[in-house]
N, C-alpha and C positions, 0 to 999 in steps of 0.2 A: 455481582454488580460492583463491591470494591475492587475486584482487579483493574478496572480501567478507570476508575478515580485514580489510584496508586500507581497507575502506569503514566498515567498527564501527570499527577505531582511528580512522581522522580523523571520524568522528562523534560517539563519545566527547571525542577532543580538542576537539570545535569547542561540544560543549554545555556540556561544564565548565568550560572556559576562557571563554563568554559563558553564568553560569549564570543572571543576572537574567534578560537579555534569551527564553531559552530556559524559564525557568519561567513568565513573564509571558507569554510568545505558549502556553505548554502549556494554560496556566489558563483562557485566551480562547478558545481552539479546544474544551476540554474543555466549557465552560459554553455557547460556542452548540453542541453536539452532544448536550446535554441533553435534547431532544425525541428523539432516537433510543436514548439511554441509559433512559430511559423504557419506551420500548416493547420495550426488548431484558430487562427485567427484569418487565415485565408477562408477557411471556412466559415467561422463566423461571417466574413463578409457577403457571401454567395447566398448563405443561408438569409443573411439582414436580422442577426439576431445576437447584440452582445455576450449576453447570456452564455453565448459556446464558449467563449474568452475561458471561463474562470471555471467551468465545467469540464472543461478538456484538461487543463492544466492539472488541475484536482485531482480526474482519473488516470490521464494518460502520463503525468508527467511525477505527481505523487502518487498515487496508488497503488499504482502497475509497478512490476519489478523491472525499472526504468533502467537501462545500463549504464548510463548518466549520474545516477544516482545511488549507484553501488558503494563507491567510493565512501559517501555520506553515509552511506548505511555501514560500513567499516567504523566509522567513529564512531557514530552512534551503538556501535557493539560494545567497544570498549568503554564509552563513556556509562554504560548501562550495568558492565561489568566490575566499574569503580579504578579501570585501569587510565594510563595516563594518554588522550591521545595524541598522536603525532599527524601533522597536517600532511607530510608527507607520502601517510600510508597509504592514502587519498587517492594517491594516480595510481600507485599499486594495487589497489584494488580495483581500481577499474580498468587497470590491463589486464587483472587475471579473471574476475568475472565477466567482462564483458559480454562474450559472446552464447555464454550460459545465460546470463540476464535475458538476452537481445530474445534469445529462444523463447525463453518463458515469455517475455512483454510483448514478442508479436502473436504467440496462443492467446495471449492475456486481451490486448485490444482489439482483435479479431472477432471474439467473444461477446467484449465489453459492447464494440460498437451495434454487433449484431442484435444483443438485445437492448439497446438504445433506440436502434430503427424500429423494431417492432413494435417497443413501449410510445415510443412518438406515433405511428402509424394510428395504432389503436385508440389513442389519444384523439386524432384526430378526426375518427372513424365515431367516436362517443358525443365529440361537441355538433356531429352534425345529424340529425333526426331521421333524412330523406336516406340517409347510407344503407343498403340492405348489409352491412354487418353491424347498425347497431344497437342491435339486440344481446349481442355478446361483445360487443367492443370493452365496455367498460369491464368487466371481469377480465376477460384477455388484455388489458390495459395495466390490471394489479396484478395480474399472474409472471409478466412478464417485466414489470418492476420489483415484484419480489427476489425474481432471478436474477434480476441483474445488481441489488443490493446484495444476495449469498455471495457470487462470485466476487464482486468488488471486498465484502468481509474476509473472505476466504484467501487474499492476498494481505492483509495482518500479519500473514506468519511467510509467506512465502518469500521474501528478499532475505527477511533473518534467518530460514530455513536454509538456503544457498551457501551462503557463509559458514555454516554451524555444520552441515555435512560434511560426513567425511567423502563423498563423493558431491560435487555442486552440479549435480544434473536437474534438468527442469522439472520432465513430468514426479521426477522420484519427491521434490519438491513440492508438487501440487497432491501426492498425495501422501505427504505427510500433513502439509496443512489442512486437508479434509479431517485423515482420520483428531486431529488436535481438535478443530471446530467442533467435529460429532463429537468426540469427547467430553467435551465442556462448553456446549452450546452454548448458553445462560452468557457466562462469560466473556465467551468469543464474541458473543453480538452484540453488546454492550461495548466493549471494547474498539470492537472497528466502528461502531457507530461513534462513538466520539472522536476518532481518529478518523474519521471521511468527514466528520464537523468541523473539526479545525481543520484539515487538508481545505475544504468548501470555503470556510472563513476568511483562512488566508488568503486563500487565491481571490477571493472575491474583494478584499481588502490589499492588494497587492503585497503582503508580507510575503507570501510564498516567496517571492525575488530575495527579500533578504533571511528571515528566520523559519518560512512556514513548511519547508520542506525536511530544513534540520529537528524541527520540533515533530515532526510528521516520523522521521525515520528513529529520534527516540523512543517514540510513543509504542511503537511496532518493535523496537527490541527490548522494550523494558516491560513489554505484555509476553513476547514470547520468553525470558529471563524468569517472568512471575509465575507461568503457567506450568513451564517444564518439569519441573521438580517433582510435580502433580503427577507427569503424567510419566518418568522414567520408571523402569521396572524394579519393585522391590527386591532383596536379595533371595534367590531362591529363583528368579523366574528369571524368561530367559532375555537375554539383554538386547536393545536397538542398535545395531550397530550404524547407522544411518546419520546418526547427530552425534554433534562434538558439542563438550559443554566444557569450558574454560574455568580453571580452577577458581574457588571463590576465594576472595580476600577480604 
């Protein structure tokens, strides 16, 4: 349970102590995510329910390994690592992950939204008596919000896992972040539940626009910086080659 205390305090510390650098990449990542912010409020309207506004944004635009957002996640690497960052790395990083991001974040919302629908479906299958599903709606309601809180957890580590490979391919990312989770369940879930709170906070408080996204992507590299160490192979066994870990200072 302290890993994600420890990971919101040195994330807080590391945005407000570099708050230019941290508002100026929030601002950049916010404005190319604009194309998605779009369609998550066209929606909203169709549906007549604000609500999507700041729930879309949360998953689709914080959560997910946003391509938009890679760049932000570059700083937040360094700044987790205690190095210096440069705003310029920013667009650098988002022309070289881009299209690895794009991979994972379109598996990633495909997912997301599928068991959204379900979880909604069932919902609405439980608040109504006459439905002949329900009888099972409401279990089928929590079964299929459990799932979609692992998956949504289960991206904690995944934008930081991209970057830190020595290869940045998606699926090999998704299942490095499994096996990290199964590892250190306890942890893991404590962690991304405070990081989907404030990602949910922000956005519902409009911060995400200016700091909730950069406090969103320290949060996530300063859990996967906390966790690793734990979890690399002692001397004697055999080594991951899979992740890169940047010397400490």
């Amino acid at each position: 349970m302290r890993l994600g205390f420890r990971a919101v305090g040195s994330a807080c510390y590391q945005v407000f102590t570099h708050f230019a650098v941290s508002l100026g990449g929030n601002l950049l990542a916010m404005l190319l995510s604009l194309p998605i912010v779009v369609v998550v409020i066209v929606v909203a309207f169709f549906v007549h329910s604000l609500s999507v506004v700041p729930l879309g944004i949360a998953i689709l635009v914080g959560a997910l390994p946003n391509p938009a957002c890679m760049g932000l996640q570059k700083l937040a690497r360094e700044l987790a690592h205690g190095e210096p960052p440069e705003f310029r790395e920013q667009w650098q990083a988002v022309r070289t992950y881009w299209r690895v991001a794009l991979r994972a974040w379109l598996i990633a919302a495909a997912t997301a939204i599928i068991c959204a629908l379900n979880a909604a479906f069932y919902a609405t299958q439980a608040a109504h008596p006459a439905s002949g599903l329900h009888a099972v709606a409401a279990p089928l309601f929590v079964v299929w919000t459990l799932i979609l809180l692992l998956w949504l957890g289960v991206h904690l580590y995944v934008a930081p896992l991209l970057l830190a490979q020595v290869e940045p391919r998606a699926l090999l990312a998704y299942r490095n972040a499994a096996v990290i989770m199964l590892s250190r369940p306890v942890a893991s879930l404590n962690a991304s539940l405070i990081w989907l709170g404030a990602l949910l906070l922000t956005s519902a408080t409009a911060l995400a626009t200016i700091i909730g996204l950069a406090l969103a992507a320290c949060i996530q590299q300063n859990a996967f910086r906390l966790l690793l160490p734990n979890l690399l192979p002692t001397p004697g066994e055999v080594e991951v080659p899979a992740i890169h870990t940047p010397p400490t200072q």
